[in-house]
C-alpha positions in Angstrom: -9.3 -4.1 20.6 -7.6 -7.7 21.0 -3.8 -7.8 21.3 -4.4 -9.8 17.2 -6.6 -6.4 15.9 -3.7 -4.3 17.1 -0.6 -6.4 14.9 -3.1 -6.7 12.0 -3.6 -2.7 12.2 0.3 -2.1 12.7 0.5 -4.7 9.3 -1.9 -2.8 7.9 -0.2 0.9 8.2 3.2 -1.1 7.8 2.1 -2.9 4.2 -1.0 -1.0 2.5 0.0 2.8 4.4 3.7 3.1 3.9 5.1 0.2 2.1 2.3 0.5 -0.8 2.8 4.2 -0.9 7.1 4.1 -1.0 6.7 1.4 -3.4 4.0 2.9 -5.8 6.1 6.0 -5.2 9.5 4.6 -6.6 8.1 2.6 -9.3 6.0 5.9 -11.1 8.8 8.5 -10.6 12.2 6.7 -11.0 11.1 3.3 -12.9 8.3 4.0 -15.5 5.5 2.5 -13.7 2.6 2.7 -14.3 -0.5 3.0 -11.4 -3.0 0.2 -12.6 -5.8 1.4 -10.5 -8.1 4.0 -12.1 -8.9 6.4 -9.2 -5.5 6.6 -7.8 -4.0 6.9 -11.9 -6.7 9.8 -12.2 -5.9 11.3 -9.0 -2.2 11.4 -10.2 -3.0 13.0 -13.4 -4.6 15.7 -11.8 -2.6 16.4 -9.0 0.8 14.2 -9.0 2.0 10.8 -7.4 2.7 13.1 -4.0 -1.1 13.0 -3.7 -1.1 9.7 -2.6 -0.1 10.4 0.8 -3.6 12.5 1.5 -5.3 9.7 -0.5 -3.9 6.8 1.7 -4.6 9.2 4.7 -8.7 8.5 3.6 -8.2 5.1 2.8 -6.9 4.6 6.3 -9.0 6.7 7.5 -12.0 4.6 6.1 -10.9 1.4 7.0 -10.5 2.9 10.4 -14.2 4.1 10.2 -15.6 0.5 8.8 -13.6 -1.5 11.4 -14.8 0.4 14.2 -18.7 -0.6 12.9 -18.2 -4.4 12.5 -15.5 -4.2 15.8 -18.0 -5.8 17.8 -18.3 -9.2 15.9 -14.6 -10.2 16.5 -14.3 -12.7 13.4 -15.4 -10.3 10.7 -13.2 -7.5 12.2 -10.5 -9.9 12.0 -11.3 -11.4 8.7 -11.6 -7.3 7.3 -8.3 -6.4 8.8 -6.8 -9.3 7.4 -8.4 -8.5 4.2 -6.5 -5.2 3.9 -3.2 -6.6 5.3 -3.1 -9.6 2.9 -3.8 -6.9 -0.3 -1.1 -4.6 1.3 1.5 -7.4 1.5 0.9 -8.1 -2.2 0.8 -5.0 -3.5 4.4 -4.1 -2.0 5.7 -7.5 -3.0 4.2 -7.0 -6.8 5.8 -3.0 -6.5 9.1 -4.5 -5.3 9.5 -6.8 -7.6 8.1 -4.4 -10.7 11.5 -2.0 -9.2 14.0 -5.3 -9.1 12.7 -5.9 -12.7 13.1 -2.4 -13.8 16.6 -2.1 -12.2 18.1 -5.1 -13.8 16.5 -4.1 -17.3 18.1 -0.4 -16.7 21.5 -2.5 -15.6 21.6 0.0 -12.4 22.7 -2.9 -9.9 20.9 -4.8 -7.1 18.2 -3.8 -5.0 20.4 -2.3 -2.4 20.4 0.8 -4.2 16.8 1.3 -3.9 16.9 0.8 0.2 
C-alpha cells in the first residue's frame, strides 16, 4: 500500500464510515430526514437507522475486498479510493448542511449544539 492509499483509506473511514453514518444518523432521528437511498431506506424500515452501522461495516468491508483486487494497478486503486472518498465528503457535507437547515427552521440555535 503507498503512503497516498493509506490517507485515502483513513478519508474514506473518516468521511463515508463515520461521518456519513453520524450524519445520516442525526438527520433521521432528531431532524426529519429522510434516507434518499432505497436499500439503506428499506433496511431502516425493517430494522431501524441503528442498522446502519452493520451495513457500513459491509460496505467497508467490500470496498476493502474490491481494492485489494485492482491494488496491483496503482492508478485505478487510487482513482477507486478516491471515488469513495469524494462521495463520502459530499454526502457528510449534503447531511450537515440538511441538519443546519433543519436547526435554523426549528429556531434551536447554531450548529454548535449538534457537535
Amino acid at each position: 500500500m503507498s503512503p497516498l492509499e493509506g490517507v485515502l483509506w483513513l478519508l474514506l473511514v473518516a468521511f463515508w464510515g463515520v461521518g456519513d453514518t453520524v450524519t445520516t444518523y442525526l438527520a433521521v432521528t432528531r431532524y426529519g430526514g429522510v434516507e434518499r437511498n432505497p436499500v439503506p431506506r428499506r433496511v431502516f424500515d425493517r430494522f431501524g437507522v441503528r442498522a446502519m452501522v452493520p451495513m457500513k461495516a459491509v460496505g467497508v468491508a467490500l470496498i476493502y475486498v474490491s481494492w485489494r483486487t485492482v491494488a496491483e494497478n496503482n492508478v485505478l486503486s487510487i482513482t477507486a479510493l478516491s471515488g469513495v472518498v469524494a462521495l463520502g465528503v459530499g454526502v457528510t457535507a449534503w447531511n450537515t448542511y440538511q441538519i443546519l437547515s433543519a436547526v435554523r427552521r426549528r429556531g434551536r440555535g447554531t450548529s454548535t449544539k449538534l457537535l
